[in-house]
MITI-616007 format. One line per field, with one value per residue (C-alpha): residue in one letter; residue number from 1; x, y, z. Coordinates in nm, 4 decimals. Example, Ala and Ser with C-alpha at 12.3 -4.5 7.8 and 13.67 -1.06 7.14 Angstrom:
BEGIN
rest = A,S .
nr = 1,2 .
px = 1.2300,1.3670 .
py = -0.4500,-0.1060 .
pz = 0.7800,0.7140 .
***
This chain:
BEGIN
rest = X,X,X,X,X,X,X,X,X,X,X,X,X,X,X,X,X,X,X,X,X,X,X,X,X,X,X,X,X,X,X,X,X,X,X,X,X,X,X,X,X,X,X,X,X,X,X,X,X,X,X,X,X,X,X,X,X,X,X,X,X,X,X,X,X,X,X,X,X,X,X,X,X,X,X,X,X,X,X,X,X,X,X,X,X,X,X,X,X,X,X,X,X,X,X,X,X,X,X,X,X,X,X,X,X,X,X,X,X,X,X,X,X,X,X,X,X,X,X,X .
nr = 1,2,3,4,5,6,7,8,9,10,11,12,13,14,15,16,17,18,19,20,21,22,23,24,25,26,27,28,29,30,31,32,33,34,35,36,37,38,39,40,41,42,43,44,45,46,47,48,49,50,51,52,53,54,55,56,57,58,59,60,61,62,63,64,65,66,67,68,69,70,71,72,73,74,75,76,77,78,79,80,81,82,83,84,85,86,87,88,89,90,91,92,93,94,95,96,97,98,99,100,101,102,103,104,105,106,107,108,109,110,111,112,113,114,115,116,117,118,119,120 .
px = -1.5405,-1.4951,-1.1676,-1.1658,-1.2114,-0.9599,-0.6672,-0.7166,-0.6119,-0.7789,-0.5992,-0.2632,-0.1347,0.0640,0.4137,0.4460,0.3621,0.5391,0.6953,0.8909,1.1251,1.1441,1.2018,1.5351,1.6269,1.5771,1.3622,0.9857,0.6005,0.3202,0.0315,0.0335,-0.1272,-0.1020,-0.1115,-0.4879,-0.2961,0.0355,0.0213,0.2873,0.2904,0.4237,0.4015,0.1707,0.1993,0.2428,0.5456,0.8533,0.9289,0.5671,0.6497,0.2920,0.2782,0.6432,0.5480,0.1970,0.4084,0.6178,0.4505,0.1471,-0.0631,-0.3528,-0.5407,-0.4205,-0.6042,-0.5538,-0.3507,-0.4409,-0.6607,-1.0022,-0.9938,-1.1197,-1.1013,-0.9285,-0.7343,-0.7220,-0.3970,-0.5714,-0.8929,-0.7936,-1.0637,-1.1206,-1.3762,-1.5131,-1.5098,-1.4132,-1.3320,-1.2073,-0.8506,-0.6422,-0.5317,-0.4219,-0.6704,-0.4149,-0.0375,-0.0157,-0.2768,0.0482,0.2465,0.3200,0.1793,0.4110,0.6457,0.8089,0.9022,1.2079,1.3244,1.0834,1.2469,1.1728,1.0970,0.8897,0.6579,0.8616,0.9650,0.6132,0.5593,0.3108,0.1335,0.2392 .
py = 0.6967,0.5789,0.5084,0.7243,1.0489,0.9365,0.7821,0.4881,0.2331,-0.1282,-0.3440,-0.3021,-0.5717,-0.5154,-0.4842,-0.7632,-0.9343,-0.6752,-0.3076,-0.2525,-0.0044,-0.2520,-0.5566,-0.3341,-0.2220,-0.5748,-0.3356,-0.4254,-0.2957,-0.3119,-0.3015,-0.2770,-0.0167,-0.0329,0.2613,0.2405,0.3960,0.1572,-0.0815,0.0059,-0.1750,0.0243,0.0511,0.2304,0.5153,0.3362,0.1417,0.3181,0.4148,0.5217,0.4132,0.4490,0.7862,0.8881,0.7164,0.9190,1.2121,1.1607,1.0636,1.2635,0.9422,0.9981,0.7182,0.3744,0.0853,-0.1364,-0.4733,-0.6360,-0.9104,-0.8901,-0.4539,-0.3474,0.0362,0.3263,0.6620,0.9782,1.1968,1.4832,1.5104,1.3013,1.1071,0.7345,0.5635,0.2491,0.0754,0.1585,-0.0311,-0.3608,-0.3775,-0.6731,-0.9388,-1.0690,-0.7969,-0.8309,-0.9577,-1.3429,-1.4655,-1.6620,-1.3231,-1.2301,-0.8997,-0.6860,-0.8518,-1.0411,-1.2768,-1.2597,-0.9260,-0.7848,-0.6544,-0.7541,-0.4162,-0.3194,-0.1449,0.1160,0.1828,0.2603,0.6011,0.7985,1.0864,1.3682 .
pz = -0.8022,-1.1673,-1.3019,-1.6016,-1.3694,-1.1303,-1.3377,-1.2082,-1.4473,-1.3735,-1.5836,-1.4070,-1.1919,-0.8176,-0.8378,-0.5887,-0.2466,-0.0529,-0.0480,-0.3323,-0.1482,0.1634,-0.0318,-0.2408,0.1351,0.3196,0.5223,0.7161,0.7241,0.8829,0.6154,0.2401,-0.0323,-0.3653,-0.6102,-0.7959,-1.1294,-1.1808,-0.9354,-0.6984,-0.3733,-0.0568,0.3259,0.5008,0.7132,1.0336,0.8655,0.9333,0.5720,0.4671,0.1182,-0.0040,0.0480,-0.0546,-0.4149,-0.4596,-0.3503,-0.6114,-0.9064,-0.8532,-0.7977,-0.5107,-0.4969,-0.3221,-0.1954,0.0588,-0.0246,0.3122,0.2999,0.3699,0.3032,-0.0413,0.0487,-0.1282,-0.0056,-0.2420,-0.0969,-0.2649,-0.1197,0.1810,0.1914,0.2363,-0.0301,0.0981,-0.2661,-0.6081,-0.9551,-0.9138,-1.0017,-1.1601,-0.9512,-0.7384,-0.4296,-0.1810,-0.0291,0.0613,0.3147,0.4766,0.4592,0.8361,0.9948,1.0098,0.7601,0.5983,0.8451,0.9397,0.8840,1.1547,1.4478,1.8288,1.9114,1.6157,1.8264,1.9252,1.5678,1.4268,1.2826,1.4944,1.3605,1.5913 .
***
């Protein structure tokens, strides 16, 4: 996958340690993506806002890649496929080590479990 074929623009930092949309919403995820062209951060689909994939829907960005510690993958929405590596991107590679799973702490619910979004 190189970056000039894929609009994927290297130089462009993460929006932030968390969901964007979650943080303006005081709402919670479960893992974080982050768009490979502008940097977006979102939730992933088993968050209950699936943030990630409302912003590639929306700006006509496929590819995102993981912003969880430890996961250096990418996702095209277009092809759906998953791409075990790719360009390295600026930093910093993924949310806050100390960030809580789901998170952020304290805005997690006790019954998050039953709020995840389940393929069906």
């Amino acid at each position: 996958m190189s970056s000039s074929e894929s609009g994927i623009d290297p130089s462009v930092a993460p929006s932030g340690s968390g969901c964007v949309e979650c943080e303006q919403s005081r709402g919670w995820w479960v893992h974080l993506r982050r768009c490979a062209r502008c940097g977006h951060v979102g939730c992933c689909d088993t968050s209950p806002s699936q943030h990630a994939t409302a912003h590639a829907t929306a700006t006509g960005h496929p590819l995102i890649r993981s912003y969880e510690p430890g996961e250096s993958w990418f996702y095209d929405y277009t092809t759906q496929q998953m791409h075990e590596s790719g360009p390295h991107l600026a930093p910093p590679q993924h949310r806050p080590v100390d960030q809580s799973v789901p998170g952020p702490a304290g805005r997690v619910p006790q019954n998050w479990r039953a709020l995840l979004h389940r393929p069906g």
